[in-house]
C-alpha positions as CSV (number, residue, x, y, z in Angstrom):
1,X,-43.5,-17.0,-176.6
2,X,-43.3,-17.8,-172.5
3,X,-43.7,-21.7,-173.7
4,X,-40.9,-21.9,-175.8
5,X,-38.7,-20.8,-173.1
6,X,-39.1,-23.5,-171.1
7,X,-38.4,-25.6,-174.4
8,X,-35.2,-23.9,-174.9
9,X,-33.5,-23.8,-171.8
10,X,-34.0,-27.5,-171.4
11,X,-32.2,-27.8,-175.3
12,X,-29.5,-25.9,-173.0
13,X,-29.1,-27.9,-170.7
14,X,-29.6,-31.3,-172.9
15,X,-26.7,-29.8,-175.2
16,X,-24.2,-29.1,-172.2
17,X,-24.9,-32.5,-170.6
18,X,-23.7,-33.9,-173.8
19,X,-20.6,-31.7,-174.3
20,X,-19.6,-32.1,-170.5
21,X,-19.6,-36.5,-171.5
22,X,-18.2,-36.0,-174.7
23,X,-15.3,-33.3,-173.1
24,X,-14.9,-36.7,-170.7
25,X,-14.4,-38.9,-173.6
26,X,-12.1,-37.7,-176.2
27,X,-9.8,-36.0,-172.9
28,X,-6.5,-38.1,-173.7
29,X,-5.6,-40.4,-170.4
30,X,-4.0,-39.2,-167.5
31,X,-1.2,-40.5,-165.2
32,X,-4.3,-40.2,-162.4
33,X,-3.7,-43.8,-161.5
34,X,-0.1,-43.4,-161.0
35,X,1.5,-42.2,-157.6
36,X,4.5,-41.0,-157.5
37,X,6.9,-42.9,-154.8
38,X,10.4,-42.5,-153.3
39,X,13.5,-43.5,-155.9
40,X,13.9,-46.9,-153.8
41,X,17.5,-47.6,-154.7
42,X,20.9,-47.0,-153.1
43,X,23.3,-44.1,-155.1
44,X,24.9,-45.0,-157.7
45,X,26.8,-42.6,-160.3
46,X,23.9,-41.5,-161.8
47,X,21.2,-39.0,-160.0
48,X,18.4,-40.7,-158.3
49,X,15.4,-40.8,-160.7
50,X,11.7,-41.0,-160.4
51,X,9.3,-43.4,-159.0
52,X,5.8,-44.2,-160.1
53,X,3.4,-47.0,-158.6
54,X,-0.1,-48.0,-160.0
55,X,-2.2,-50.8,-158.4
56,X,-3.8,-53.7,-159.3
57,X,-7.3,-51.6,-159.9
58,X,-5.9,-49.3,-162.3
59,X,-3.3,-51.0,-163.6
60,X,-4.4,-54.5,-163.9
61,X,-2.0,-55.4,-161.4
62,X,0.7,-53.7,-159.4
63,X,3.2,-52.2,-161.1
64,X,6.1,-49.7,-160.5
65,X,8.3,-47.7,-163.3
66,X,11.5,-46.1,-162.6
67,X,12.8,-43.5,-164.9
68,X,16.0,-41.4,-165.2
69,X,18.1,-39.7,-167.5
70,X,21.5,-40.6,-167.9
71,X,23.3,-37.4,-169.7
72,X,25.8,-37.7,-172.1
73,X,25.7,-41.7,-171.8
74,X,24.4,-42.5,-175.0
75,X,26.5,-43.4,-178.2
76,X,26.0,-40.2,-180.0
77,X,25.8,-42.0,-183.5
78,X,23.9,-44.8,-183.1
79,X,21.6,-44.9,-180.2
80,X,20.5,-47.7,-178.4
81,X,22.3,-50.2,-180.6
82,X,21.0,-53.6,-179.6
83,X,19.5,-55.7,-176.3
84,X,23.0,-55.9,-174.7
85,X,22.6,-52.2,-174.2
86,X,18.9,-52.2,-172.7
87,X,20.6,-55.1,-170.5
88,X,23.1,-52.9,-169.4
89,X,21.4,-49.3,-169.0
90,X,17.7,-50.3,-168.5
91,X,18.4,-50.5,-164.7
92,X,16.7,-53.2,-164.5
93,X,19.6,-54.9,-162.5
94,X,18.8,-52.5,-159.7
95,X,15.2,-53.9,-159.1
96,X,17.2,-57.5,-158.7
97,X,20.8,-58.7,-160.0
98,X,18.8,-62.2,-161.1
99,X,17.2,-61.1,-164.3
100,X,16.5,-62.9,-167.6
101,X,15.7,-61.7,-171.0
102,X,12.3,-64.0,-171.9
103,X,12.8,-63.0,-175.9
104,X,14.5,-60.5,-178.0
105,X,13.5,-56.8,-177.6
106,X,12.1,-54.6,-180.0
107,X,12.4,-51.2,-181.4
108,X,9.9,-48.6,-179.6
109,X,9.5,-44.7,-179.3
110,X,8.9,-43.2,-176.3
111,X,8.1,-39.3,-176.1
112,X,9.5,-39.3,-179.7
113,X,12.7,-41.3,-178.8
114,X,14.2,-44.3,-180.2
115,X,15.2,-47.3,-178.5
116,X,14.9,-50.7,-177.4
117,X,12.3,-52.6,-175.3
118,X,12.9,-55.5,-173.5
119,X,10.7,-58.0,-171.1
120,X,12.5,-60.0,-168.4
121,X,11.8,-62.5,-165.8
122,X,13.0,-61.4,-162.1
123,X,14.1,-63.3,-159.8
124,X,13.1,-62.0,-156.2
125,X,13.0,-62.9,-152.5
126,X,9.2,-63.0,-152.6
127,X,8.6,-64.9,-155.7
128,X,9.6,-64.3,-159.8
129,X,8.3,-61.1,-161.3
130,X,8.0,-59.3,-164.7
131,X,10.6,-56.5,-165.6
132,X,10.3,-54.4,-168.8
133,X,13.7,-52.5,-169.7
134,X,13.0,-49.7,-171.6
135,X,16.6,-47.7,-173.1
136,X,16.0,-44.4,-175.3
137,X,18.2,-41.6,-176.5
138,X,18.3,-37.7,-177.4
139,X,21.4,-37.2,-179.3
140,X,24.5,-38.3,-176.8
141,X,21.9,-38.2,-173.7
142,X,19.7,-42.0,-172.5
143,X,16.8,-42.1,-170.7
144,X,16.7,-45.3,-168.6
145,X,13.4,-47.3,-167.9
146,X,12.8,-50.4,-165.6
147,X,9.7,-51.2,-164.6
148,X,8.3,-54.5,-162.5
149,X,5.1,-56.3,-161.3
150,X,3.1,-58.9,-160.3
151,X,1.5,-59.5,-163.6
152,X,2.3,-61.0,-166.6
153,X,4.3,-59.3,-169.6
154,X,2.1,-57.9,-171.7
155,X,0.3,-56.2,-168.8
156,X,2.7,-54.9,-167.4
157,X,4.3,-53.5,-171.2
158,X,1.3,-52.3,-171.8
159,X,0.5,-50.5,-168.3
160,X,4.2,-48.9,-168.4
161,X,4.0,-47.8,-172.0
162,X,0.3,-45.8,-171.5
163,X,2.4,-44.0,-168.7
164,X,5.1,-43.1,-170.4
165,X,3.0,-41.8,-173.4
166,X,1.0,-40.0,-170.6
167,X,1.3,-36.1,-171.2
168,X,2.6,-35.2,-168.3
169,X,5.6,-37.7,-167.9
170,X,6.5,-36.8,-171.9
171,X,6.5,-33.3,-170.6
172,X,9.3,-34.4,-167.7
173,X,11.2,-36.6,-169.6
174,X,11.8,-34.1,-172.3
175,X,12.7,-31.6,-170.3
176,X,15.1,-33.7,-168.2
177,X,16.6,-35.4,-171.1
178,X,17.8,-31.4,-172.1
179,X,19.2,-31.3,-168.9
180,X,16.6,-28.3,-167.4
């Protein structure tokens, strides 16, 4: 009997070693990678928003999101109707005035919203960039998305996306977007 214990506690620890890596795998991501920055723009009749960096060995490359809900902005009926609108709302205008749709957006859900997705081309003192404008509604209420970076556009979709869908930025915008 006192050689089997030996045996056993070592199953112990065997089996929690594996639990611990699997715990570590199947945990859904986190924003970890993101910081969270000032809101870099000047007023403007909306609340200031927030601010979220990621760089280039997280993210792929650098890339910043800015988020905000815009209360009671939204057509009530219809929603994001079309790209004009993600042109308009998206904010994207406040990263740079020069902007440039590079296609057609497309129909996305983020934290169980509907809207409209849209990549641009930016124009900026230091060089061209990628934008994505992101523009989805709550009833009558919009939550605005513009993101940017150095990368190109299916990186930096595909960064800004994973950190919208992250739990705890769900969590804010659907709080904010009921005006808590």
């Amino acid at each position: 009997m006192m050689r089997s214990w030996p045996v056993i506690a070592a199953m112990f620890l065997v089996l929690g070693g594996l639990s611990a890596v699997a715990g570590y795998e199947m945990a859904p991501p986190r924003a970890a990678a993101w910081r969270e920055i000032g809101w870099p723009f000047p007023r403007d009749g909306w609340p200031a928003g927030r601010a979220f960096r990621c760089g280039a060995a997280e993210c792929g490359d650098d890339v910043e999101v800015y988020l905000r809900p815009k209360l009671g902005f939204c057509n009530c009926d219809s929603g994001v109707a079309d790209d004009d609108e993600v042109d308009r709302v998206a904010d994207v205008d406040m990263i740079s005035p020069r902007f440039v749709p590079l296609k057609a957006g497309d129909v996305v859900y983020v934290a169980d919203m509907p809207g409209r997705i849209r990549v641009y081309d930016l124009e900026m003192p230091k060089g061209k960039r990628t934008a994505i404008g992101i523009a989805v509604s709550h009833r009558c209420d919009l939550m605005a998305v513009a993101a940017q970076g150095r990368g190109d556009a299916a990186g930096v979709q595909r960064a800004t996306l994973k950190f919208l869908e992250s739990r705890e930025i769900r969590a804010w915008m659907i709080v904010a977007m009921e005006g808590h």
